[in-house]
N, CA, C and O of each residue as an XYZ file, in Angstrom:
604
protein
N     -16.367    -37.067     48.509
C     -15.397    -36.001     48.467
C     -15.379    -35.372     47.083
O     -15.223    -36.057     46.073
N     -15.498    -34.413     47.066
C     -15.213    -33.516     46.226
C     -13.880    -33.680     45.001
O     -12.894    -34.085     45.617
N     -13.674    -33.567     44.064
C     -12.330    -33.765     43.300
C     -11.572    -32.544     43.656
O     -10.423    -32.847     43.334
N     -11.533    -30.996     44.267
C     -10.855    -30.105     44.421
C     -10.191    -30.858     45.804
O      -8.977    -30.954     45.990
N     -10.921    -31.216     46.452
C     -10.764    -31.684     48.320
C      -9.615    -32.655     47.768
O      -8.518    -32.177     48.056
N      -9.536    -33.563     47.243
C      -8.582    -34.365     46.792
C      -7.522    -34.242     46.195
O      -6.484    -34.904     46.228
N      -7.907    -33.105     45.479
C      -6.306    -32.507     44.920
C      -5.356    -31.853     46.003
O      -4.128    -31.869     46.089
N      -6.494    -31.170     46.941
C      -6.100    -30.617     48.252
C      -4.907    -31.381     49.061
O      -3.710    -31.107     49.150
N      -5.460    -32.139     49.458
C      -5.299    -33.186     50.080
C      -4.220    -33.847     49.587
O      -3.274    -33.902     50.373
N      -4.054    -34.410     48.441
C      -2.684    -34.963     47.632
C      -1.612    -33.716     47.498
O      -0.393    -33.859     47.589
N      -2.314    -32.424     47.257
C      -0.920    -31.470     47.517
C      -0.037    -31.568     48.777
O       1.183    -31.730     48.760
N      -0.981    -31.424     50.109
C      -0.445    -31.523     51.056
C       0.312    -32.910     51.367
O       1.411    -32.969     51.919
N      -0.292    -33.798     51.016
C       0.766    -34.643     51.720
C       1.666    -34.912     50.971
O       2.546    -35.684     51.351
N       1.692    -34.380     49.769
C       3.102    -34.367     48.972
C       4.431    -33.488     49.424
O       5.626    -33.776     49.376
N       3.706    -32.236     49.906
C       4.739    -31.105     50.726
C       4.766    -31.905     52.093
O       5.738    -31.408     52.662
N       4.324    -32.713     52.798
C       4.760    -33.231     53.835
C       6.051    -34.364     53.820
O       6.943    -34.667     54.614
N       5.652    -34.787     52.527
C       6.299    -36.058     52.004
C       7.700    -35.365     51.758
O       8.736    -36.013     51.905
N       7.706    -34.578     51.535
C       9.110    -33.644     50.570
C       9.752    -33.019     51.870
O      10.938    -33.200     52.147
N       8.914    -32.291     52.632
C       9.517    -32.051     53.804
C      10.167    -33.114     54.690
O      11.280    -33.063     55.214
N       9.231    -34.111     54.757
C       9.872    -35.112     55.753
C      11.264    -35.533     55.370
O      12.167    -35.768     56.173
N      11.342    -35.601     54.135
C      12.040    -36.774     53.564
C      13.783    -35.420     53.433
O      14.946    -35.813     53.519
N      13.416    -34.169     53.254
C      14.254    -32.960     53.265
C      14.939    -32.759     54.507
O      16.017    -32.166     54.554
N      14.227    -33.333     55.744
C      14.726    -33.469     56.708
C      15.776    -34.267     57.680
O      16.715    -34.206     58.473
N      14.683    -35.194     56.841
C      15.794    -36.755     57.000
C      17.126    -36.905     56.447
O      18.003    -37.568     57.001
N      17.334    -36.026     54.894
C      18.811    -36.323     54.604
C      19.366    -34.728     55.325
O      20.575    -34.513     55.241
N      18.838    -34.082     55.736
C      19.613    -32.729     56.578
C      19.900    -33.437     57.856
O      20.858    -32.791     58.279
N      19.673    -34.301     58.664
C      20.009    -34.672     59.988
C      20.944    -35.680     59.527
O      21.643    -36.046     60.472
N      21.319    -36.457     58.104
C      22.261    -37.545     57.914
C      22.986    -36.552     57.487
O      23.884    -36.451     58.323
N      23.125    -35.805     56.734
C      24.228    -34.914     56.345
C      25.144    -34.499     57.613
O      26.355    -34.693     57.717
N      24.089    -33.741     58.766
C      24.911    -33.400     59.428
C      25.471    -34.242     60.901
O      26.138    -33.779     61.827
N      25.040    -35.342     60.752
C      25.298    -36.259     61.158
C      26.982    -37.180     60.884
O      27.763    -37.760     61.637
N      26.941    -36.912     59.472
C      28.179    -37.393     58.954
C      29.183    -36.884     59.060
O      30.297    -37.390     59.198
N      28.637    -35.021     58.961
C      29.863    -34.011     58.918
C      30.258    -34.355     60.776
O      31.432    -34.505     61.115
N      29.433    -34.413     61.514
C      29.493    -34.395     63.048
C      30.875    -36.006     63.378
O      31.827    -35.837     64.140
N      30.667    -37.214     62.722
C      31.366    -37.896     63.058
C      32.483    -38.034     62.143
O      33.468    -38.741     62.356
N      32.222    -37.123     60.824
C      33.786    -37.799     60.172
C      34.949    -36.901     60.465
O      34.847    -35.768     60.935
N      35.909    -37.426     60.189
C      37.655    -37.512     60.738
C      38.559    -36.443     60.098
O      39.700    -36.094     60.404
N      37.491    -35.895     58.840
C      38.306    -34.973     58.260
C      37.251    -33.929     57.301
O      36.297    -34.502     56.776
N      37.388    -32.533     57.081
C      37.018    -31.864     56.153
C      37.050    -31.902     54.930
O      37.536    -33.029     55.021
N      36.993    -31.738     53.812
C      37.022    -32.206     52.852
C      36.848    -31.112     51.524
O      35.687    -31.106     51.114
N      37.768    -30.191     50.778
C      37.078    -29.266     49.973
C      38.551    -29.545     48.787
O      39.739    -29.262     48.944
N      37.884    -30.155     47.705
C      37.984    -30.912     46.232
C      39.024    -31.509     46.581
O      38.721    -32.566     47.134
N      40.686    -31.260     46.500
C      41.697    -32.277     46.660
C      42.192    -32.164     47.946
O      43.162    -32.855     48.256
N      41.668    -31.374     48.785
C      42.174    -30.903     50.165
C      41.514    -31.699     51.167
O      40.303    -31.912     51.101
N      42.387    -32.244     52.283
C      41.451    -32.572     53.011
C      42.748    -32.121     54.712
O      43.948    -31.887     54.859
N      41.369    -32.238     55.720
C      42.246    -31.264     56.378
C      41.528    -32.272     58.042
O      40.362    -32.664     58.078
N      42.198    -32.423     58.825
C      41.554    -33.582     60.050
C      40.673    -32.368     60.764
O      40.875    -31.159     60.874
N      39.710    -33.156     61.156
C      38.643    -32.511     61.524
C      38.797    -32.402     63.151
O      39.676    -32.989     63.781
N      38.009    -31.735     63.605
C      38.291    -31.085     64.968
C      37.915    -32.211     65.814
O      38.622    -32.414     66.800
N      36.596    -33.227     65.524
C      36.412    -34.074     66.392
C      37.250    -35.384     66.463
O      37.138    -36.355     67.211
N      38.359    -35.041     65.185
C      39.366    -36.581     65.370
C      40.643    -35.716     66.031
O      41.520    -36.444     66.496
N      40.857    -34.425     66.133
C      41.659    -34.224     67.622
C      40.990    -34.290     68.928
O      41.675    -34.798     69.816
N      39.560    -33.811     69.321
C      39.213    -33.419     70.369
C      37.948    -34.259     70.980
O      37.341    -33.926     71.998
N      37.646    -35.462     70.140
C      36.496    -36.056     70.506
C      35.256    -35.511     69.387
O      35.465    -34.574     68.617
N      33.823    -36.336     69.446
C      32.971    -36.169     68.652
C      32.495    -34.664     69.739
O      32.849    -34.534     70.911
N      31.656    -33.702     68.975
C      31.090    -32.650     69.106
C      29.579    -31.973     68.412
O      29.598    -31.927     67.182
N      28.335    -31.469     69.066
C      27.468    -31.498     68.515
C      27.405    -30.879     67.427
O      27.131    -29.719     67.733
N      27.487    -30.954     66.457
C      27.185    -30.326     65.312
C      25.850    -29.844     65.578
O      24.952    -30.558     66.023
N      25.707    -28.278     65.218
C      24.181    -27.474     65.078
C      23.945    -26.900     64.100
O      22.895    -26.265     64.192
N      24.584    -26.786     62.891
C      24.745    -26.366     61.554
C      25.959    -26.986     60.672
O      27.020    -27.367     61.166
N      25.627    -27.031     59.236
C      26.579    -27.153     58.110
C      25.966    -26.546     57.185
O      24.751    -26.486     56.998
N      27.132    -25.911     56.367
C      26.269    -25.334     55.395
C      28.037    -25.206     54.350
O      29.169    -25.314     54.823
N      27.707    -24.993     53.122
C      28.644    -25.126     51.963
C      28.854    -24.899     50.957
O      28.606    -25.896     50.279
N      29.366    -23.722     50.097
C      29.067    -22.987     49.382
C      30.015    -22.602     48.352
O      30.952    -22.011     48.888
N      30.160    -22.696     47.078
C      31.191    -22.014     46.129
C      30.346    -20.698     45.546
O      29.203    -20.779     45.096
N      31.298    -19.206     45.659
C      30.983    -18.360     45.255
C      32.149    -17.863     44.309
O      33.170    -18.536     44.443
N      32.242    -16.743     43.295
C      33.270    -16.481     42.319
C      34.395    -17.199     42.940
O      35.191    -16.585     43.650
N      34.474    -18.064     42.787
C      35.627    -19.225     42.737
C      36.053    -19.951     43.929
O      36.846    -20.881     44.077
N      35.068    -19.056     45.030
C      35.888    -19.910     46.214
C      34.758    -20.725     47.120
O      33.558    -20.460     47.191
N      35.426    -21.713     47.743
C      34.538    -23.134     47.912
C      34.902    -22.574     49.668
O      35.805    -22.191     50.413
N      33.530    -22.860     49.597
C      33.559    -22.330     51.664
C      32.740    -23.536     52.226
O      31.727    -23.997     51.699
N      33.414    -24.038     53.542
C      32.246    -24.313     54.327
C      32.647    -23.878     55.618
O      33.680    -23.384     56.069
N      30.995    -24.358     56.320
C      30.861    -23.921     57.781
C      30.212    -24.861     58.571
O      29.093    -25.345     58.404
N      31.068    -25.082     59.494
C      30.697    -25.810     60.798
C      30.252    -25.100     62.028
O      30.785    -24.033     62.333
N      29.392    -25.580     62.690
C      29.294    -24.913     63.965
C      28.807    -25.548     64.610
O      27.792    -26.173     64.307
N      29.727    -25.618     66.382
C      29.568    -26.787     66.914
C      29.250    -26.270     68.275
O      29.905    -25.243     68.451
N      28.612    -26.522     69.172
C      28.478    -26.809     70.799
C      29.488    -27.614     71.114
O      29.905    -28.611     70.526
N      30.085    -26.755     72.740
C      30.857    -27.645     73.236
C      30.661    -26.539     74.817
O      30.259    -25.422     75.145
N      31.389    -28.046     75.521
C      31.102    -27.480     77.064
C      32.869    -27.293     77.246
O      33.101    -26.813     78.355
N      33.704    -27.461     76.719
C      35.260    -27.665     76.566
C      35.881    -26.735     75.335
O      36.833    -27.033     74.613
N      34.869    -25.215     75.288
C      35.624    -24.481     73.859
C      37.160    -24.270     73.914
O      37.861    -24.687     72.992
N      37.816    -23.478     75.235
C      39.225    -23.388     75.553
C      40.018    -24.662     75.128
O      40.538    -24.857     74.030
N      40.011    -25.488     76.202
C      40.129    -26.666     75.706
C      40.600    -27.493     74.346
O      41.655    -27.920     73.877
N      39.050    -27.464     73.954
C      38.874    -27.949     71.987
C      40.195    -26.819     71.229
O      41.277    -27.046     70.688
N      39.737    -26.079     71.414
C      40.761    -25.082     70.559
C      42.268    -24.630     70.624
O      43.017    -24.013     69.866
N      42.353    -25.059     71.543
C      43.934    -25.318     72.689
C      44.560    -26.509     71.232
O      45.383    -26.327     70.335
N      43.626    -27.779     71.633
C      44.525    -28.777     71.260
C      44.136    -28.553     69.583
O      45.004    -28.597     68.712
N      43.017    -28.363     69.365
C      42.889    -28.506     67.954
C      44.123    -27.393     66.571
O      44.716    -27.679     65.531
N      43.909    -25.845     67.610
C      45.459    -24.975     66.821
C      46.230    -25.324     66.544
O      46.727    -25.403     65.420
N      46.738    -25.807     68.013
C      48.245    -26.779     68.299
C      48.239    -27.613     66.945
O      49.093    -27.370     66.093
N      47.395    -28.476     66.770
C      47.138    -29.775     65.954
C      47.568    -28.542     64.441
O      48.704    -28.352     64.009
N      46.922    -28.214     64.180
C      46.970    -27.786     62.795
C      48.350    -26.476     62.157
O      48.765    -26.133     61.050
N      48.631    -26.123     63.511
C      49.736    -25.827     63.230
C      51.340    -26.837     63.517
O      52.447    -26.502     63.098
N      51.101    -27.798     64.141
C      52.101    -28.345     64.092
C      52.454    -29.786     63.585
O      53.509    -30.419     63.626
N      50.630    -30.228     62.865
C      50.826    -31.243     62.312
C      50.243    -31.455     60.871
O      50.347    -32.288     59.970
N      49.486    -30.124     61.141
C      48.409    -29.370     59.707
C      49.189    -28.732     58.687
O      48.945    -29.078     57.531
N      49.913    -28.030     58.846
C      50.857    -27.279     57.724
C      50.462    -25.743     57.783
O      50.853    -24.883     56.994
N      49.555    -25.545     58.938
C      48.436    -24.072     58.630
C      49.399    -23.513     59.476
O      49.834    -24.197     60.402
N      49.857    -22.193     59.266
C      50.180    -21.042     59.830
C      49.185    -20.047     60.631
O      48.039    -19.876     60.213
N      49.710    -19.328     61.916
C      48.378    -17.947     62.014
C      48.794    -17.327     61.450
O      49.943    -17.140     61.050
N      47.559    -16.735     61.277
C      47.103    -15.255     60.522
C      46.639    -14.224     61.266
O      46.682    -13.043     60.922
N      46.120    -14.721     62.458
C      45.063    -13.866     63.447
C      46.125    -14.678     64.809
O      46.613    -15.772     64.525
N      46.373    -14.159     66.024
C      46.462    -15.002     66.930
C      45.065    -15.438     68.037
O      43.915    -15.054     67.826
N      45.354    -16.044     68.859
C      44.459    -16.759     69.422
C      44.302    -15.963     71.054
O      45.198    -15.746     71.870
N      43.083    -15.701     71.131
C      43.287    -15.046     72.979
C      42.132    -15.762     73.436
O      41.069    -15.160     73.288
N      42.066    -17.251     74.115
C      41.062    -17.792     74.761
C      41.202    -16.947     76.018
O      40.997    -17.577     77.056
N      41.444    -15.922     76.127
C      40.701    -15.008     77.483
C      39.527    -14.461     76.998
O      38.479    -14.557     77.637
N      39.596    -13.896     75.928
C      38.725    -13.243     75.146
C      37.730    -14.191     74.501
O      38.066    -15.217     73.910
N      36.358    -13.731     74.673
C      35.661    -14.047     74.466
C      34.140    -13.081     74.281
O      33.764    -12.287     75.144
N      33.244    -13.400     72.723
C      34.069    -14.029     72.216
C      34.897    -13.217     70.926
O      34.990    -12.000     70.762
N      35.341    -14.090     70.255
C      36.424    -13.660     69.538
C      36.711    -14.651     68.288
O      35.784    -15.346     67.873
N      38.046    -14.723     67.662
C      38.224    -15.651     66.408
C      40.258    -15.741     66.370
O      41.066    -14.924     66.813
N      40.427    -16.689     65.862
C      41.761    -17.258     65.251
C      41.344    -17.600     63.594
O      40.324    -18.165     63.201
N      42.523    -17.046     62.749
C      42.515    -17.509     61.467
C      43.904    -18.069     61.588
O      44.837    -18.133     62.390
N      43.476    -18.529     60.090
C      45.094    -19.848     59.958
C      44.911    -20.258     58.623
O      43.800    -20.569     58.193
N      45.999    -20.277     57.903
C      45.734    -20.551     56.587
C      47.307    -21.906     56.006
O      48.261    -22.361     56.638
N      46.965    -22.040     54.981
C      48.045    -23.259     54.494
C      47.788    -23.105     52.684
O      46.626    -23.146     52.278
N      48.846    -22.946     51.765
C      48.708    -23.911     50.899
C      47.933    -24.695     50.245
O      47.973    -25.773     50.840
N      47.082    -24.787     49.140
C      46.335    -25.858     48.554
C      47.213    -26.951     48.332
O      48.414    -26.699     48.422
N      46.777    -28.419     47.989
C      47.123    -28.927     46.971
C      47.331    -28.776     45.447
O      48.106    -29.388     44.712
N      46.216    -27.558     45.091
C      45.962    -27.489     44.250
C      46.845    -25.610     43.851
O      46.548    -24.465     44.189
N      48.076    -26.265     42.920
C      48.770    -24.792     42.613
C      47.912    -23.779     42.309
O      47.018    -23.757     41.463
N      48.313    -22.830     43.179
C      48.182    -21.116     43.091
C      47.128    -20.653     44.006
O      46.973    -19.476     44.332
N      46.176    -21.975     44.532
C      45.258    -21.922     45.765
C      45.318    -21.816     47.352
O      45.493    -22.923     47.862
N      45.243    -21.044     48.027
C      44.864    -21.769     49.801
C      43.731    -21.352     50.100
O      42.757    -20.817     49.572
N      44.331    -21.989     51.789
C      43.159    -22.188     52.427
C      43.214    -21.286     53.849
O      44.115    -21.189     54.682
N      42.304    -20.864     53.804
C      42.144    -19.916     55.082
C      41.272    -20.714     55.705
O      40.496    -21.396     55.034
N      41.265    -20.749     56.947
C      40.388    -21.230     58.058
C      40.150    -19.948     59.402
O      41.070    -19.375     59.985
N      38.677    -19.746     59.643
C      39.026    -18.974     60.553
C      37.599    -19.765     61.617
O      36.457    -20.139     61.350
N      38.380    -19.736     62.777
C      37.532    -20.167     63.963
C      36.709    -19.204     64.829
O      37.302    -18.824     65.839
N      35.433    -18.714     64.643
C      35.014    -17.757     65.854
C      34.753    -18.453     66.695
O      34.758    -19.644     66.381
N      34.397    -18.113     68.162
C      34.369    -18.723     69.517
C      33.613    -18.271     70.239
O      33.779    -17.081     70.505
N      32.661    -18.865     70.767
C      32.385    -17.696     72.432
C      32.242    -18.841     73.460
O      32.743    -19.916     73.132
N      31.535    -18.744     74.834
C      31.847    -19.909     75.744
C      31.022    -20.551     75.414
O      30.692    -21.164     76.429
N      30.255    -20.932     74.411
C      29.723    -22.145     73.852
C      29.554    -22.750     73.377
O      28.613    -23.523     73.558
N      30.436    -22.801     72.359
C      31.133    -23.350     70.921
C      31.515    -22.459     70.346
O      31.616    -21.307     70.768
N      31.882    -23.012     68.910
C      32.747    -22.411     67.725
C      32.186    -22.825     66.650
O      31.426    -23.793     66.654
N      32.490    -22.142     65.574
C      32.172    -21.456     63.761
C      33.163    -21.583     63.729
O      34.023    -20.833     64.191
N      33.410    -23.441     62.678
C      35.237    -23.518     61.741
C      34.482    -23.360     60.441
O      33.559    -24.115     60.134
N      34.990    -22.139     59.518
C      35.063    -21.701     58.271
C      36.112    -21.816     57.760
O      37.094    -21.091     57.919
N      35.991    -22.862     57.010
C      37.306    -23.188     55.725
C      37.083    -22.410     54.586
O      35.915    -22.401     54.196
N      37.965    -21.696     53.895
C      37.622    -21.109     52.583
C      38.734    -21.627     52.010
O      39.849    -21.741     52.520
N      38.175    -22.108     50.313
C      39.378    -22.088     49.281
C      39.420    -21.520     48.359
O      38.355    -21.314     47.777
N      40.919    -20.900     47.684
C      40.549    -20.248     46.688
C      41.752    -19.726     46.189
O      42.774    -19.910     46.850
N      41.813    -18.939     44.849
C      43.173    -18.235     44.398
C      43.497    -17.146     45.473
O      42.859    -16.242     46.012
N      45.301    -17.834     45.575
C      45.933    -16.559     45.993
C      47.447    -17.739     46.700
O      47.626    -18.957     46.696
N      48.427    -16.282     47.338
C      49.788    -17.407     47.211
C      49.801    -16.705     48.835
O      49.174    -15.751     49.297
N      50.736    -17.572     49.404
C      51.225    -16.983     50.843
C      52.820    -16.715     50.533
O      53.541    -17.120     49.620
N      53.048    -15.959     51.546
C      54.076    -15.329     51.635
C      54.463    -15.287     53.190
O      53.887    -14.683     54.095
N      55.731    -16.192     53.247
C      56.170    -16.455     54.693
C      57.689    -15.523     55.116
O      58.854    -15.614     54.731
N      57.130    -14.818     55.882
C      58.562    -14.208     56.802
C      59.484    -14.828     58.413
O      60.461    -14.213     58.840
């Protein structure tokens, strides 16, 4: 063999190696986000949809701070969206501390509910907004400066 063929050769299975291994902690990541009990953004933590409604497939996570505000995104399959979102609102408005912002029309589809609460952290909240259609849902938590104002 050639010494170029070999360098060849060690490149590639190094990008295989990196890929594989890139993959493996993307399916534990979202693996974890899929079974744990609660969301989680710096001192906030907020119960997660599958410790009201049962575990749910997770098909994305993704998580992001931009000029100051810390976002993530879930998005889940479900054969029970009405349902999930029935009990999970309920849940967060009456045991969550979150207010609407948007109301909710599971006729409509699809569509979205927002809901927001309070940080822990003074002068911060949190907006959450759920889009929907009949085959799951997109929960987007955002945090960040700003105050609510209740009437």
């Amino acid at each position: 063999m050639s010494k170029t063929f070999k360098i060849v050769l060690v490149c590639i299975a190094c990008i295989f190696v990196l890929g594989l291994l890139g993959g493996i902690i993307a399916f534990v990541f979202t693996g974890n986000t899929a079974n744990a009990d609660e969301y989680k953004l710096g001192s906030d933590t907020i119960k997660s949809i599958k410790a009201v409604v049962e575990k749910r497939q997770v098909t994305s996570v993704s998580t992001e701070i931009k000029n100051g505000v810390s976002t993530k995104e879930i998005e889940y399959k479900s054969n029970n969206v009405q349902d999930d979102l029935m009990k999970y609102v309920q849940y967060l408005r009456n045991d969550g501390g979150f207010s609407l912002t948007k109301e909710m029309n599971l006729y409509e589809s699809p569509s979205s509910v927002e809901l927001c609460k309070e940080s822990n952290d003074t002068g911060k909240i949190i907006m959450m907004t759920i889009d929907y259609n009949s085959f799951g849902y997109t929960i987007t938590i955002r945090k960040g400066e700003g105050t609510l104002t209740m009437y």
